[in-house]
C-alpha positions as CSV (number, residue, x, y, z in Angstrom):
1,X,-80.8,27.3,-65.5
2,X,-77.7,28.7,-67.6
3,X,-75.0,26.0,-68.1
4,X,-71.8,26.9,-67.9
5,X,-69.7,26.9,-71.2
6,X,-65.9,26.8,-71.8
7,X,-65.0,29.1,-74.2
8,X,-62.8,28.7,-77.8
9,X,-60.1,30.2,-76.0
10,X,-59.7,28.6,-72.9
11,X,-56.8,26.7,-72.4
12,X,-58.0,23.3,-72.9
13,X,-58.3,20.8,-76.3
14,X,-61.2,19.8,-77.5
15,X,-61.8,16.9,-75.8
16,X,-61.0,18.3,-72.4
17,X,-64.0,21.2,-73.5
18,X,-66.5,18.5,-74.0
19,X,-65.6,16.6,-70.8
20,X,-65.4,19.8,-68.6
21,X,-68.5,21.1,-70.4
22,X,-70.4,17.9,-69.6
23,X,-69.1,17.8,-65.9
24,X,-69.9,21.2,-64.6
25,X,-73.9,20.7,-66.5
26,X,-73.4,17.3,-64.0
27,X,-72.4,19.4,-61.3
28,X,-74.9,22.3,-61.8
29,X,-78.0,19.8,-61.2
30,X,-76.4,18.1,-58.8
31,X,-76.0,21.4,-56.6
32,X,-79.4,21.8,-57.6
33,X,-79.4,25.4,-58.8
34,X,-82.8,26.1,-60.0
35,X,-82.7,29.5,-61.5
36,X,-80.3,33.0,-61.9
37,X,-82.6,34.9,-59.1
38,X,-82.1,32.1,-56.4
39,X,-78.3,31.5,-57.1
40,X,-78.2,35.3,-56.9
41,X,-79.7,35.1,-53.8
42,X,-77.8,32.8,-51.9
43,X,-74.7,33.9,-53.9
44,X,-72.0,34.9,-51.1
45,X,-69.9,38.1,-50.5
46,X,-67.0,36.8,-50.6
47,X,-65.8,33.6,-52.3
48,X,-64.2,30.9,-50.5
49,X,-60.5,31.0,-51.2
50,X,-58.8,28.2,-52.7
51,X,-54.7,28.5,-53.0
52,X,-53.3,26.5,-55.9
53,X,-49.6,26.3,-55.4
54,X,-47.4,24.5,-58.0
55,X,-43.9,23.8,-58.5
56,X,-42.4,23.8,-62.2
57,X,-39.0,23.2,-63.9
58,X,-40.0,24.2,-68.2
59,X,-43.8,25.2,-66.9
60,X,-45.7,22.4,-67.5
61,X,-46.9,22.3,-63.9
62,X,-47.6,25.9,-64.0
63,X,-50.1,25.8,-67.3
64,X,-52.2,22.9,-65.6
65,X,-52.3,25.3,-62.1
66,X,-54.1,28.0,-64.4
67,X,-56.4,25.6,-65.8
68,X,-57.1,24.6,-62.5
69,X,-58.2,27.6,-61.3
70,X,-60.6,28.6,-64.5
71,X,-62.5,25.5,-63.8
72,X,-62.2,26.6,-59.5
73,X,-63.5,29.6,-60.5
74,X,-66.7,28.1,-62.4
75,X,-67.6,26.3,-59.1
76,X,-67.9,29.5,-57.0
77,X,-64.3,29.4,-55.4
78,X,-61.7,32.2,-55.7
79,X,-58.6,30.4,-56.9
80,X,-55.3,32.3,-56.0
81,X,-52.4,30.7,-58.1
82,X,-48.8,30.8,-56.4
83,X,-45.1,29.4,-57.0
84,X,-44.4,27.6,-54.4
85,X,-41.2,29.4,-53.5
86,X,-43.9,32.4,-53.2
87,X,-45.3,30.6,-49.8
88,X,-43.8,30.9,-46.7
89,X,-44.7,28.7,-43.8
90,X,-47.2,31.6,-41.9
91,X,-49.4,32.0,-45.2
92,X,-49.3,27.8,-45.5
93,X,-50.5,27.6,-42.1
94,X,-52.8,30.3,-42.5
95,X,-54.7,28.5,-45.4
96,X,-58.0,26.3,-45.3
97,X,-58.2,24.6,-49.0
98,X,-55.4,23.7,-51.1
99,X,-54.0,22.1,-54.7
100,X,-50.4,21.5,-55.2
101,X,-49.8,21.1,-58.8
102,X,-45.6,19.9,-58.9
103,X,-43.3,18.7,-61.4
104,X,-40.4,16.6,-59.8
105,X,-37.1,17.6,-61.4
106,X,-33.9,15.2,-62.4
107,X,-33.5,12.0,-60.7
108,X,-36.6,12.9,-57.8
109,X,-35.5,16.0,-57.1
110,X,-37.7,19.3,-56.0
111,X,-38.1,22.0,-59.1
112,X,-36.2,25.1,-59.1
113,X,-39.2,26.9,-57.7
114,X,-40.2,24.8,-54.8
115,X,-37.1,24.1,-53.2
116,X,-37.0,27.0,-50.6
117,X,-40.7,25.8,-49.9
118,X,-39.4,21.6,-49.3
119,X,-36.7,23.1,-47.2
120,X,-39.1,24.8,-45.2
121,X,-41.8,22.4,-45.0
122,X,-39.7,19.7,-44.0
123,X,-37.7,21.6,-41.1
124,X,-38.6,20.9,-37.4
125,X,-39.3,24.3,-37.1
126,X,-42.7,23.8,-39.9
127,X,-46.1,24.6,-38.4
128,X,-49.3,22.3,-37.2
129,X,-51.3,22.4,-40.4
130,X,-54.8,20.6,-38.9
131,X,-56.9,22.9,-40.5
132,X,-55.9,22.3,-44.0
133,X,-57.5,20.5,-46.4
134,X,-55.6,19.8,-49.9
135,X,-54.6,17.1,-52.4
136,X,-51.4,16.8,-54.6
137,X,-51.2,16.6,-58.6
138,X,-47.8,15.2,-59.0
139,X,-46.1,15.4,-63.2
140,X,-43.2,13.1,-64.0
141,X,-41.7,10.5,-66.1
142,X,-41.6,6.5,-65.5
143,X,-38.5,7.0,-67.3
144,X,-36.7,8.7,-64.4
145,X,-35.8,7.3,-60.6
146,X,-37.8,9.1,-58.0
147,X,-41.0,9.2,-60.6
148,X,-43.2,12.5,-59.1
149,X,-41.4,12.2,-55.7
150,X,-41.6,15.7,-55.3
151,X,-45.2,15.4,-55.4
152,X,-45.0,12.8,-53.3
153,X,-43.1,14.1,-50.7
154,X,-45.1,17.4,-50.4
155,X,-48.2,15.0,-49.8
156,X,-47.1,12.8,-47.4
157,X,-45.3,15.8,-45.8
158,X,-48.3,17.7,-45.3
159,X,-50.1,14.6,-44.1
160,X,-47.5,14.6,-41.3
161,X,-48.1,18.2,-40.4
162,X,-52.1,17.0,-39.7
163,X,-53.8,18.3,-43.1
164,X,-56.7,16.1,-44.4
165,X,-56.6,15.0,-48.2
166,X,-59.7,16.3,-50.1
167,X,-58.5,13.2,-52.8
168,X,-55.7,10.7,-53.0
169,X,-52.6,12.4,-54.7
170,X,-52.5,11.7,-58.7
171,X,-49.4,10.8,-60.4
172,X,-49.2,11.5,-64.3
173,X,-46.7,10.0,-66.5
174,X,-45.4,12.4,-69.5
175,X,-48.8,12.5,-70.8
176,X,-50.6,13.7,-68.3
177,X,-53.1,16.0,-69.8
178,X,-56.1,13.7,-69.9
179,X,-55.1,12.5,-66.2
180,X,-55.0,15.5,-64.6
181,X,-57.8,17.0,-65.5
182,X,-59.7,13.9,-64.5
183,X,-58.5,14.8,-61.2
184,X,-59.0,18.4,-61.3
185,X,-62.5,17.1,-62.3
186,X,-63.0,15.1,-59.1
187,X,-61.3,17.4,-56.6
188,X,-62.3,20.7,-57.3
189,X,-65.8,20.5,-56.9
190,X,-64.6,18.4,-53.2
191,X,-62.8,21.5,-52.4
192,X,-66.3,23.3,-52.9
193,X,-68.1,21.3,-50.5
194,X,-65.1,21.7,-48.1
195,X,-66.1,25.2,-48.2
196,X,-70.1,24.2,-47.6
197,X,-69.3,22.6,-44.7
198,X,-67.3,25.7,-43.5
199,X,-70.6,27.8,-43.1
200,X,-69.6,29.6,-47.1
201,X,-72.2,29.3,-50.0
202,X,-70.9,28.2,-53.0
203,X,-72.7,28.8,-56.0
204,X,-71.0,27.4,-59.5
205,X,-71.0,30.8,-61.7
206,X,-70.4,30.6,-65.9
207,X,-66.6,29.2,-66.4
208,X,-65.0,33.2,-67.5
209,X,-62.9,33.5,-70.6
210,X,-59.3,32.7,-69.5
211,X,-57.4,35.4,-70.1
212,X,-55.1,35.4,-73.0
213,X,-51.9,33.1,-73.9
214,X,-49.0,34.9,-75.7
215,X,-49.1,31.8,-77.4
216,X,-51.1,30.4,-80.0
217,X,-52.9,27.4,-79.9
218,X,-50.5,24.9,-81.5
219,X,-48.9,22.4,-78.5
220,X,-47.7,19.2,-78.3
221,X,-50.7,17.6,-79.3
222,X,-51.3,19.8,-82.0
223,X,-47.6,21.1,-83.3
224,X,-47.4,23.7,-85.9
225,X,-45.2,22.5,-89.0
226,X,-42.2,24.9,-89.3
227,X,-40.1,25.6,-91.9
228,X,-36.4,25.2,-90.9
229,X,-35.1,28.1,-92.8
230,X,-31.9,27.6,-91.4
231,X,-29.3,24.7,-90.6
232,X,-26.2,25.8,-89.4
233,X,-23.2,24.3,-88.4
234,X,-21.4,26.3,-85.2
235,X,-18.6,24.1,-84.2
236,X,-15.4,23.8,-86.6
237,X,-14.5,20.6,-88.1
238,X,-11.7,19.8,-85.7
239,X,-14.6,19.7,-82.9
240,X,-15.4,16.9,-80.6
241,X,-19.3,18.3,-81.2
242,X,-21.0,19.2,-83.6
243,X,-23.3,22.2,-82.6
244,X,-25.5,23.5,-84.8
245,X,-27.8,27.0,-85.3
246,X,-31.0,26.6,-86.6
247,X,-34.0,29.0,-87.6
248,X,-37.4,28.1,-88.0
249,X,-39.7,30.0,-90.0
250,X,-42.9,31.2,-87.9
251,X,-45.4,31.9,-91.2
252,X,-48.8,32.9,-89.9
253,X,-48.5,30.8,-87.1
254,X,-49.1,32.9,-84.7
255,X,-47.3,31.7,-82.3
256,X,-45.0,34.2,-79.6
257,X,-42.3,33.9,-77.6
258,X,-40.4,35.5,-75.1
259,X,-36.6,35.8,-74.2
260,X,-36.1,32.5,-72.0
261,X,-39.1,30.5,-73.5
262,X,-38.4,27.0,-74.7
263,X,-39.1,25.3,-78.1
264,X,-40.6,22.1,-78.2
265,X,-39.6,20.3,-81.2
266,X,-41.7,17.0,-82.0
267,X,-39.0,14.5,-83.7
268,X,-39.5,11.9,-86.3
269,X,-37.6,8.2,-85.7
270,X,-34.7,7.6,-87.7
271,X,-36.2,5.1,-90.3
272,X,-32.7,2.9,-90.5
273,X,-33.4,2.3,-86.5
274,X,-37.0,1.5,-87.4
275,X,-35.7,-1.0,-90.4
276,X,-33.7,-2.5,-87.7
277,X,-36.3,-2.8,-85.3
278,X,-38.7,-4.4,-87.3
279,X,-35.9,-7.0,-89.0
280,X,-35.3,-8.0,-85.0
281,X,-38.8,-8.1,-84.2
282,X,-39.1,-10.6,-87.0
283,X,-42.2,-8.6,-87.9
284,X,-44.4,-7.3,-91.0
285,X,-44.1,-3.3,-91.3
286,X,-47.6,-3.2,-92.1
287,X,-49.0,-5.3,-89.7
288,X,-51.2,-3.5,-88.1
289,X,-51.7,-2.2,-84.6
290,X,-55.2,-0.9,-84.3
291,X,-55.7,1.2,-86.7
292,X,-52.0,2.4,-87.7
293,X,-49.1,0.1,-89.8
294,X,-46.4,-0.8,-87.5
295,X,-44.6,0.3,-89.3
296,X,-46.1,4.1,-89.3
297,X,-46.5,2.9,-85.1
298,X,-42.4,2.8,-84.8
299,X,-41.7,6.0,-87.1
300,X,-44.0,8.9,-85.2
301,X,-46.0,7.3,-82.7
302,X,-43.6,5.5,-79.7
303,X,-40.2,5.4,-78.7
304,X,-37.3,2.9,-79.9
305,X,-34.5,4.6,-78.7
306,X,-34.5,4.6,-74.6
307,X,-36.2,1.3,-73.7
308,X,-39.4,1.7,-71.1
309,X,-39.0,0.3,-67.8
310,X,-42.0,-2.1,-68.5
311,X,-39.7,-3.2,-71.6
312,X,-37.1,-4.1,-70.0
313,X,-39.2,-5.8,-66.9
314,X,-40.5,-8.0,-70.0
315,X,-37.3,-8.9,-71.7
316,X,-35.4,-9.8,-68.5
317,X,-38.7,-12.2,-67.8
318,X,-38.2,-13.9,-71.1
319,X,-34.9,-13.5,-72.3
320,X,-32.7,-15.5,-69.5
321,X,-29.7,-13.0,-69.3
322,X,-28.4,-13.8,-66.2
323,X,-26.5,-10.0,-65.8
324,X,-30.0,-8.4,-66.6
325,X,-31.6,-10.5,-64.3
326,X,-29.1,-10.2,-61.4
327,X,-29.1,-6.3,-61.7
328,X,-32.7,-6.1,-62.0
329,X,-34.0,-8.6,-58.9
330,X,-31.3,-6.8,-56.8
331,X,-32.5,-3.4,-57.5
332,X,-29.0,-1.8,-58.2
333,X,-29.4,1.3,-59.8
334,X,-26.1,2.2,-60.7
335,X,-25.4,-1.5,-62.3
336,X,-28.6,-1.3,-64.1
337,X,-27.5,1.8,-65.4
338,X,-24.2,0.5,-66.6
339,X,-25.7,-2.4,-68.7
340,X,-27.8,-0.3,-70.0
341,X,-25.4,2.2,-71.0
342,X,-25.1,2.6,-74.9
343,X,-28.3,-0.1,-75.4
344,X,-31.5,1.0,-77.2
345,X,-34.3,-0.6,-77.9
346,X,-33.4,-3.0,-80.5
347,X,-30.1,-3.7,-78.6
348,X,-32.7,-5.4,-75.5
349,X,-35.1,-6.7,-78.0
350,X,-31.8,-9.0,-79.6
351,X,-31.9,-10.6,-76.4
352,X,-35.1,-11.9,-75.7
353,X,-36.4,-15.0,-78.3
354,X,-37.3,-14.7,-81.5
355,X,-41.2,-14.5,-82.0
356,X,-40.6,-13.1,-78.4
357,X,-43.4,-9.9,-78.8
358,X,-46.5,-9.9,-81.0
359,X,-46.7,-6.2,-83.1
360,X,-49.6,-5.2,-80.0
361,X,-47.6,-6.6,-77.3
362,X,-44.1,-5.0,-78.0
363,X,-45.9,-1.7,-79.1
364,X,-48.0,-1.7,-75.8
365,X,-44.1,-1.6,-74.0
366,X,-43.3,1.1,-75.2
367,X,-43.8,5.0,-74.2
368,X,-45.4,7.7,-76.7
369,X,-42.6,9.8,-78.7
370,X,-41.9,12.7,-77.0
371,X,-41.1,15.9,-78.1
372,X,-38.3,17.6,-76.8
373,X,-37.7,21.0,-75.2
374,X,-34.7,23.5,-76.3
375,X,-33.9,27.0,-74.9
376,X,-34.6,29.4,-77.9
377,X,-31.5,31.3,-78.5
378,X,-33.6,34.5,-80.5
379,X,-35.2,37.5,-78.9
380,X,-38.4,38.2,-80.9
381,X,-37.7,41.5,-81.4
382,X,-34.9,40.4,-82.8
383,X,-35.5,37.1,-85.3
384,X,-38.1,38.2,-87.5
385,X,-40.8,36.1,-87.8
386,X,-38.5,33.1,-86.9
387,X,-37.1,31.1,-83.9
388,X,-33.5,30.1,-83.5
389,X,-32.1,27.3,-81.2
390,X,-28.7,26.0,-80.7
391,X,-28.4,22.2,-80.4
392,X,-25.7,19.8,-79.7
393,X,-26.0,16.8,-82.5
394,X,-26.2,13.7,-80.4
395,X,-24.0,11.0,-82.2
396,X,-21.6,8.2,-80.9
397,X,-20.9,4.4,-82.3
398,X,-21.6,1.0,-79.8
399,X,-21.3,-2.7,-80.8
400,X,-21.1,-2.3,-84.5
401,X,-23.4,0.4,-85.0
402,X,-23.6,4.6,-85.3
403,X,-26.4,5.9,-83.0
404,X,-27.3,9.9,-82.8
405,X,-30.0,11.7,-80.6
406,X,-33.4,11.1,-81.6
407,X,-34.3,14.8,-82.3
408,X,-30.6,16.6,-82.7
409,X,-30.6,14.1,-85.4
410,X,-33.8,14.5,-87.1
411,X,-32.8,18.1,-87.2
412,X,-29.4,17.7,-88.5
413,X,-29.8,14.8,-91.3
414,X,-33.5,14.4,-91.7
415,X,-35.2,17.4,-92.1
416,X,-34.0,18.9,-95.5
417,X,-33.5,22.9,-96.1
418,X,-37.2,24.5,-96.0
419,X,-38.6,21.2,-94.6
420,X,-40.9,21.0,-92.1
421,X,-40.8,20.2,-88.1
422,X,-43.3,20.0,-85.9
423,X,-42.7,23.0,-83.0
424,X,-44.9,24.9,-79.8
425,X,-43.6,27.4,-77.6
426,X,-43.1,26.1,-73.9
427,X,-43.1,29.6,-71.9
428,X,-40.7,29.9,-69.1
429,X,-41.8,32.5,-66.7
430,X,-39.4,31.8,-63.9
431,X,-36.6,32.4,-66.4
432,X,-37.1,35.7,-67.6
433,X,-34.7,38.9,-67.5
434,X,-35.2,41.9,-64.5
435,X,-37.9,44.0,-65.5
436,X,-35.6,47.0,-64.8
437,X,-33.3,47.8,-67.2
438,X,-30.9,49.5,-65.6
439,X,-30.2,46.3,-63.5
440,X,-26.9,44.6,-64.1
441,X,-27.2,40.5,-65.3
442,X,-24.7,38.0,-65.1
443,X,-24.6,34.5,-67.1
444,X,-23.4,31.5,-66.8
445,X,-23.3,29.2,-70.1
446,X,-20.7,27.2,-71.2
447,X,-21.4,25.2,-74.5
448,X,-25.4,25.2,-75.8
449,X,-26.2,26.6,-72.4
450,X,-24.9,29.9,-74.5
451,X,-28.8,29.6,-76.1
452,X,-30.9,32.0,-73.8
453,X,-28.4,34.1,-73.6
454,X,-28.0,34.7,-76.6
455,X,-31.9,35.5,-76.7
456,X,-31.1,37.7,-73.3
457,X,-28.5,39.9,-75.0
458,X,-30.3,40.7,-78.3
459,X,-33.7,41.5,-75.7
460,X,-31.6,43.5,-73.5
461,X,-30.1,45.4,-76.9
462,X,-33.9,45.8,-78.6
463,X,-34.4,47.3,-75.4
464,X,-31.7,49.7,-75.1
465,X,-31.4,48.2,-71.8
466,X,-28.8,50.1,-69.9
467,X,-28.0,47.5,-67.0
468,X,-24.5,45.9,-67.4
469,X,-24.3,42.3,-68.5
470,X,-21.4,39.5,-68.0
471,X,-21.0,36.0,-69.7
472,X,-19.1,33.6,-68.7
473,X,-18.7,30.5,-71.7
474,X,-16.8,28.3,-72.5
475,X,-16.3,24.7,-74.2
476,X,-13.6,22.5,-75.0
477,X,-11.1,24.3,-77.4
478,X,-11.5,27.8,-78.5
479,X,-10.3,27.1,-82.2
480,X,-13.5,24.7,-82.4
481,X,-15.8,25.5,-80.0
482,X,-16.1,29.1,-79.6
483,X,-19.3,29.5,-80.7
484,X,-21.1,32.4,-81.7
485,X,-17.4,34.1,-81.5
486,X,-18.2,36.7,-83.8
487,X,-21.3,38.1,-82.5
488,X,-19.7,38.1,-79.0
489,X,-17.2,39.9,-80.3
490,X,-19.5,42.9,-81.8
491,X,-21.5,42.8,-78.7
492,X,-18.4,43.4,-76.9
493,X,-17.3,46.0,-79.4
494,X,-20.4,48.1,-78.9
495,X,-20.6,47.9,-75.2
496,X,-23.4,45.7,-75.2
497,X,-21.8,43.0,-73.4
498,X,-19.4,44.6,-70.4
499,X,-17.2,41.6,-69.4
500,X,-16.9,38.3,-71.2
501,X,-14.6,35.5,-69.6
502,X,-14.1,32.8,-71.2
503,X,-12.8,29.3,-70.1
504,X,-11.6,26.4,-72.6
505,X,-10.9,23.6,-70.9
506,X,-8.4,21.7,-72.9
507,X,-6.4,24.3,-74.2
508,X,-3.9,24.0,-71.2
509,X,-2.7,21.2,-69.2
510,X,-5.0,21.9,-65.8
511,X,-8.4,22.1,-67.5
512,X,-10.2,25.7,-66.6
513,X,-14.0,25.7,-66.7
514,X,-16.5,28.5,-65.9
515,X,-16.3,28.1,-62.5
516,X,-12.9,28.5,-62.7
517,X,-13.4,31.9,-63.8
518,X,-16.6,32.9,-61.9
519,X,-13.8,32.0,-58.4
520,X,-10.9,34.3,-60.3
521,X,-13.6,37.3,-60.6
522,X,-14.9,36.5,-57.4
523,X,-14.7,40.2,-56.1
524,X,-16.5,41.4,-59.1
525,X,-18.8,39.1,-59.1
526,X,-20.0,39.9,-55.2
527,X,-19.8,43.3,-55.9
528,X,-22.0,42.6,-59.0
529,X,-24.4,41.0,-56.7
530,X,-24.9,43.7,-54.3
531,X,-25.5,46.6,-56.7
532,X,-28.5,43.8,-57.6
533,X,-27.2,41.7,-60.5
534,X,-29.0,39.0,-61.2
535,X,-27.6,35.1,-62.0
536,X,-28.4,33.3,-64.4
537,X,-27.1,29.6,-65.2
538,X,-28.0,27.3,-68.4
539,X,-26.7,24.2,-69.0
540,X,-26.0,20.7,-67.6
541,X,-27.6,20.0,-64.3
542,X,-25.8,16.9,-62.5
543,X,-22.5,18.9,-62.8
544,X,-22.0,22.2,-64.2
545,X,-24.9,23.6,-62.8
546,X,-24.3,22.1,-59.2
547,X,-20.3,23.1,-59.5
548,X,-21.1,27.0,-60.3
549,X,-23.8,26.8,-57.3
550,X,-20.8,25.5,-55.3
551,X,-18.4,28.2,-56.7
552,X,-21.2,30.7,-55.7
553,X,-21.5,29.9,-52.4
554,X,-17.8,30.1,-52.2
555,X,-17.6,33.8,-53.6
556,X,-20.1,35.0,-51.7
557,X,-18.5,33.4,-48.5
558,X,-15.0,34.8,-49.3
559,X,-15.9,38.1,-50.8
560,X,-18.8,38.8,-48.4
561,X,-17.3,37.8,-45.4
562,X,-19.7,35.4,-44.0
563,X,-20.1,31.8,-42.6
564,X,-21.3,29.0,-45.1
565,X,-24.8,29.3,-43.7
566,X,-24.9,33.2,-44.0
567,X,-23.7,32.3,-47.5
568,X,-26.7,29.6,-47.8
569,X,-28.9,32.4,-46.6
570,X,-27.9,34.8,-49.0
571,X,-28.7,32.5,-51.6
572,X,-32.0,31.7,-50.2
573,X,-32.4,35.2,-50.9
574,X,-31.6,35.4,-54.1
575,X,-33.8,33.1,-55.1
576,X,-36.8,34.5,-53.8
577,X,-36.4,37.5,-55.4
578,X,-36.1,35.7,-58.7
579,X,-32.1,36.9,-59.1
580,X,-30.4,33.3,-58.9
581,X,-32.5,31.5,-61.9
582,X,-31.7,28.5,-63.5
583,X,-32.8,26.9,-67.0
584,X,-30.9,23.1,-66.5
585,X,-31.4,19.8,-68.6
């Protein structure tokens, strides 16, 4: 019998190989293939089909959907991997075996990419799905409301429509790598009996070489330590922010990215916070905590900024604050949000007792430092050999003390001129630019939400692209905040950039944002639309991002002539041709 191997280049770590490696030799003798000539024999035609669907916001969801289907395809099943958005109703109700593999975006809501399918899944109108079998793999954070409730609303919605669960849904908190592919352990080969008992022989073939990532195979387990050639400041001195450019230095990394990729950047604690922390705690830095100094624990391991919800469960238990208890027990959101507003870690930990947490207990509360994800603001063909990103530092001052952004902090103070950072490239398919040059683009970023376009215009330029392309940005004052100003301003010289409208919000009395000017160039912007422009939008999601979908609606109602739901419609469309896309934190 030939066992079936993962290869180096597959898209798992190490671990994972030695765990799949050792469960598909389980699953070979179990099946009881006895030798190449009789698996040969009974080998099928055609393989059963198995539809992996997933629903992704930065691609996380999207990466575990294609290691899914390597492993489907080592058990004899032909593994078809979709966006969800892809899937109309007809084709879902046309399927036998299925894996949804979602993120859940924001505060429980659907990711870009699977809302037209939740729309249409939850209508009246959605078909009887009896003859489905699937299972959910839902991604989220405890840190969020609504943790994987777009997973969980897929699954129980599909429940409703009379599919059978091949396995109970999974939820996976941020570090959900090990997790998931226990479950895509269990319920693959479960989706391979499904298709036994359908009539189809299923014979586990050698696991193929996936094919190859335009990325290396640093990560966030395993980040590659970059150079930060540059550190920039954007914003002028007079500035509410304090934006800054920065370039890191790719060496022989060899890691790739594309125009609208991400940039994860692994941060270091601030070591005052962790000074703090530890005189509160009433603890020994080098007590230790397995086999790691608490100290060394606090720096790079967990976070201390934005408290767990298990840490907060445990100091309302033992601290006796009757505000913290009163929000909690009565499950008010928004008042729990308040009095937590400004707090970290060591701000909660002040009010529980002193001697209140042993080193393993408090550490045990808390979740694993987390790297964080930026928009890369460089076109490769552009930055040579380096990255750039364009990042808001995160600072403000409550009860008595200064307090900054975990990461937008480490960049700016901590890590010195030709230091190292930890980075990984987080691909972003569903935000790319058209394939055809020629097609017109419009963006919307105001502030840092600039970033991929930035990266769009120097692409479209390295291409000699020929499409037209608008920007709207804008910030708060144009003395201070126009970043970028003179780059836009060659761009513009040199035709590269057609229109640029710009909208400053506190240089006038009525402030003017981008919506503002998207609704003044409404006819332009329709007729922009109809010649095939794509949209783009970057930026804050609770309310720049839902105030220019609003604006859009509204412009394509006025200028198009059509109700509010021919408007929604047209939208719709949009979206499924990949024109309206949105990168939104």
């Amino acid at each position: 019998m030939k066992i079936p191997y993962i290869p180096e280049d597959a898209p798992f770590n190490a671990d994972q190989r030695a765990w799949l490696s050792g469960f598909l030799a389980g699953l070979h003798s179990r099946l009881a293939i006895e030798t190449p000539a009789v698996a040969a024999a009974s080998a099928p035609t055609k393989a059963a089909s198995l539809h992996i669907l997933y629903g992704t916001q930065t691609g996380n969801a999207e990466r575990v959907a294609m290691d899914a289907a390597a492993i489907a395809r080592s058990l004899g099943l032909a593994p078809e991997v979709t966006g969800l958005d892809d899937i109309g109703m007809a084709e879902l109700a046309a399927m036998q075996r299925l894996i949804v593999v979602t993120s859940t975006y924001g505060e429980g809501e659907m990711p870009d990419n699977a809302q037209l399918f939740w729309e249409a899944l939850s209508a009246a109108a959605a078909p009887r799905l009896e003859g489905l079998r699937f299972g959910v793999l839902a991604l989220g954070d405890t840190g969020y409301d609504g943790f994987c409730q777009a997973g969980k609303l897929i699954d129980m919605r599909l429940e409703q429509l009379g599919a059978t669960r091949i396995l109970v849904r999974r939820d996976c908190d941020i570090d959900y790598e090990d997790p998931a592919a226990a479950w895509i352990g269990e319920a693959l080969p479960l989706a391979a009996a499904t298709a036994d008992t359908d009539g189809i022989a299923v014979v586990a073939q050698p696991l193929a070489a996936a094919p190859a990532r335009e990325v290396s195979g640093w990560n966030r387990k395993n980040p590659y330590p970059a150079r930060l050639a540059v550190n920039r400041r954007l914003s002028g001195s007079a500035s509410g922010k304090e934006i800054r450019h920065y370039e890191f230095d790719l060496g022989d990394s060899g890691l790739t990215y594309e125009a609208g990729d991400a940039l994860g950047v692994m941060p270091v604690n601030d070591p005052a916070l962790v000074r703090l922390l530890l005189s509160r705690l009433g603890a020994d830095p080098q007590a230790p905590v397995g086999d790691v100094p608490l100290e060394t624990l606090l720096t790079t391991k967990v976070e201390i900024s934005t408290p767990s919800r298990d840490l907060i469960a445990e100091v309302e238990r033992q601290a006796g604050n009757e505000e913290l208890t009163h929000v909690l027990r009565n499950g008010d959101k928004e008042a729990l949000d308040a009095f937590l507003w400004g707090k970290d870690i060591c701000d909660l930990v002040a009010l529980a007792p002193n001697g209140a947490f042993s080193p393993a207990e408090f550490t045990a509360l808390l979740k694993p430092l987390q790297h964080r994800a930026y928009s890369i603001s460089s076109s490769p063909h552009a930055a040579a050999a380096s990255v750039h990103l364009t990042i808001a530092s995160v600072r403000y001052h409550a009860d008595g003390r200064d307090r900054g952004g975990v990461c937008s902090t480490f960049l700016a103070d901590r890590v010195a001129q030709d230091g190292t950072a930890g980075i990984f490239v987080s691909q972003n398919k569903s935000f790319r630019l058209p394939a055809d040059n020629d097609a017109p683009v419009i963006m919307v970023g105001p502030g840092t939400g600039i970033a991929p376009f930035r990266a769009f215009l120097q692409e479209r330029r390295t291409r000699a692209a020929k499409g037209r392309n608008w920007l709207f940005f804008g910030d708060q004052h144009r003395a201070s905040d126009f970043i970028y100003e003179d780059e836009l301003a060659e761009m513009s010289r040199d035709g590269l950039l057609t229109r640029l409208d710009l909208a400053f919000s506190r240089d006038q009395q009525e402030k003017i944002y981008v919506q503002t000017r998207m609704r003044e160039n409404g006819k332009a912007l329709y007729a922009w639309l109809e010649d095939g422009a794509s949209f783009y939008v970057c930026g804050d999601a609770s309310r720049m991002a839902r105030d220019v979908d609003s604006a859009l609606a509204d412009i394509i109602a006025t200028h198009g002539g059509m109700t509010a739901d021919r408007a929604a419609d047209y939208i719709a469309g949009l979206k499924r041709e990949k024109r309206y896309l949105r990168d939104v934190y």
